[in-house]
PLY file of the C-alpha trace (Angstrom):
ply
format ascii 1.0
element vertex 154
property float x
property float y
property float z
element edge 153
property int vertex1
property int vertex2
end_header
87.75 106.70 113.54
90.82 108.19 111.08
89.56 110.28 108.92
90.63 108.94 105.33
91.27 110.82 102.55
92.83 109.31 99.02
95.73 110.83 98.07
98.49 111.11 94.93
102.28 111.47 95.33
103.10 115.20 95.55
106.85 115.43 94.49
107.52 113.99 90.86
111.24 113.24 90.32
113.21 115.56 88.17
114.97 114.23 85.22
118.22 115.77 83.82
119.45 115.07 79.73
122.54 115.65 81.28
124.78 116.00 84.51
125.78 119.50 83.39
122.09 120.56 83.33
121.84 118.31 87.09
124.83 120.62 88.62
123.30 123.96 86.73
119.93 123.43 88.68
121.27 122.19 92.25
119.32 124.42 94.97
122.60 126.65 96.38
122.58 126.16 100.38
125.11 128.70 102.42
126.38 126.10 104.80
125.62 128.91 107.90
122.20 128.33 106.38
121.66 124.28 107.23
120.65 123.19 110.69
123.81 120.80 111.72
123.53 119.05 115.58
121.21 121.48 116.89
118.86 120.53 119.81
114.97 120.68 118.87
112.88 122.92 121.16
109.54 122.86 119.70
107.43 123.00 116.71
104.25 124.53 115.91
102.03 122.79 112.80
99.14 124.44 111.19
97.95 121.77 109.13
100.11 123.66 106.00
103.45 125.00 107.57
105.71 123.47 109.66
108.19 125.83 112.04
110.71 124.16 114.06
112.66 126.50 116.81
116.23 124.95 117.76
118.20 125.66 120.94
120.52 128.04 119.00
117.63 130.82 118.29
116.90 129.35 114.47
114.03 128.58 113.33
113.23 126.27 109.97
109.97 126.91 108.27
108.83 124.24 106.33
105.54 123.91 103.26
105.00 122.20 100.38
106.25 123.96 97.11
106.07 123.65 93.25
107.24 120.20 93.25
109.95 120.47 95.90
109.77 121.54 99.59
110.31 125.43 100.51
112.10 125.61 103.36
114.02 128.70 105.47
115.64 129.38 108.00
115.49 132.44 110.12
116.04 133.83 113.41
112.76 135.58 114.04
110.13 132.97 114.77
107.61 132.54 112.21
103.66 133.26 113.77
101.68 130.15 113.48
98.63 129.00 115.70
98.93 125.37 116.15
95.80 123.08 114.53
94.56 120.47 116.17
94.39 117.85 113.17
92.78 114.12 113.82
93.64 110.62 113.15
94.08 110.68 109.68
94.66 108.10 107.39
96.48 108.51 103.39
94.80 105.60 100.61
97.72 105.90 98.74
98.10 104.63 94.60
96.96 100.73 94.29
95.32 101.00 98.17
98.42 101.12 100.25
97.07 102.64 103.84
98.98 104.94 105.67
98.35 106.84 109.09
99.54 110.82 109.07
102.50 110.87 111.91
104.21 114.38 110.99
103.88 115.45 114.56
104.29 111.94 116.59
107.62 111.40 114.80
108.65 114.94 115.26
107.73 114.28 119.15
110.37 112.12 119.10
113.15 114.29 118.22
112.27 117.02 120.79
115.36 117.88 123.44
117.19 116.03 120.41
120.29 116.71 118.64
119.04 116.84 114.80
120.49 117.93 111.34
118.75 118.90 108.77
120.11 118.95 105.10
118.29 119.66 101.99
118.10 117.98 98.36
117.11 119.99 94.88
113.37 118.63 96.14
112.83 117.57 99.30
114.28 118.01 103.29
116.20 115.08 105.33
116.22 114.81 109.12
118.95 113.70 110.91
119.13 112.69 114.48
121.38 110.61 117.06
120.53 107.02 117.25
117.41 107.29 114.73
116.52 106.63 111.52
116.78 109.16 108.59
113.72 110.92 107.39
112.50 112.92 104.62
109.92 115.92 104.17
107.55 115.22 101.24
103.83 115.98 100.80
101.15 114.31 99.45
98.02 115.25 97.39
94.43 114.79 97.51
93.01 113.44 95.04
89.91 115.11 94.98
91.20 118.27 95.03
94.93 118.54 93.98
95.67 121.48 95.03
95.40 120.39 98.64
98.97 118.94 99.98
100.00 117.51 103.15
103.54 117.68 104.50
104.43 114.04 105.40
107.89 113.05 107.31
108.55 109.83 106.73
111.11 107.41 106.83
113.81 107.14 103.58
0 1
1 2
2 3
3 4
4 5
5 6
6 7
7 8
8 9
9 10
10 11
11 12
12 13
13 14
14 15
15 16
16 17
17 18
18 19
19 20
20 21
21 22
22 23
23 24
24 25
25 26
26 27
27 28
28 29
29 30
30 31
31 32
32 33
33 34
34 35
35 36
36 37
37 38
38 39
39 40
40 41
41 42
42 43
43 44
44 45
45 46
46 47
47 48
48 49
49 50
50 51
51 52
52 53
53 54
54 55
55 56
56 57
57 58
58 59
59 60
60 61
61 62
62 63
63 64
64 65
65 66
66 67
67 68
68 69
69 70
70 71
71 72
72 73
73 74
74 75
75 76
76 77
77 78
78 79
79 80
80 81
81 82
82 83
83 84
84 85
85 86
86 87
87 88
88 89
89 90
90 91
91 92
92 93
93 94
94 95
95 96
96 97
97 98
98 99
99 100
100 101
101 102
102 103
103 104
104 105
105 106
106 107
107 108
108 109
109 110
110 111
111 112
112 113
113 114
114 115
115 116
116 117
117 118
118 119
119 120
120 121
121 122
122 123
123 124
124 125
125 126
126 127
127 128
128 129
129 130
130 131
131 132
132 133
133 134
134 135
135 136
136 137
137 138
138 139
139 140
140 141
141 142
142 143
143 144
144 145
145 146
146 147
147 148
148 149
149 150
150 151
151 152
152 153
């Protein structure tokens, strides 16, 4: 049985008075700092962090932040001991059910060509022949200072 755990949405939309205060506060990327056509070779998840190691000796670390996703990239390979999480289901806002796939869907990218480009608050996921996805996290609702990174479809 999934464990099931109610749950709020994590990222709240940022609203601008103005597209001059929108361009201001766009998230600068260095382009040698985005993950373009490079082939997955693992990931480790801890239940918190995400690290994905690519075939060209990057690696992209990936939590939930203050309203946005942190994310990095690096060439030294973050430590992490995997968890072993269970079936576990989200009761999202107004009972929507939804299982936590984070490391099926990611199975399906390994040995995969994949891009990765970022927003001012989340992370999108690009691969060949797939759909696109998006890091976010939810919340628990008990205690809301518990998030879980969710990949999900955009």
């Amino acid at each position: 049985m999934a464990n099931r755990i109610k749950v709020g949405f994590g990222i709240k939309p940022i609203t601008y008075r103005s597209f001059a205060e929108a361009a201001c506060d766009r998230r600068s990327e260095r382009s040698e700092d985005l993950i373009r056509k490079e082939v997955l070779k693992s990931y480790v998840f801890d239940g918190k962090t995400l690290v994905c190691e690519f075939q060209n000796g990057l690696n992209l670390t990936v939590s939930c932040g203050d309203n946005k996703i942190d994310w990095f990239i690096s060439k030294a390979k973050p430590a992490l001991a995997a968890a072993r999480i269970g079936p576990t289901e989200f009761e999202l806002p107004g009972g929507t059910r939804t299982v936590w796939m984070l490391t099926s869907i990611l199975d399906r990218f390994l040995g995969e060509r994949v891009a990765v480009f970022p927003s001012e608050q989340l992370l999108f996921l690009y691969g060949q022949d797939s759909p696109e996805y998006m890091f976010d996290f939810y919340t628990d609702t008990a205690a809301t200072n518990i998030r879980y990174l969710v990949l999900a479809e955009s």
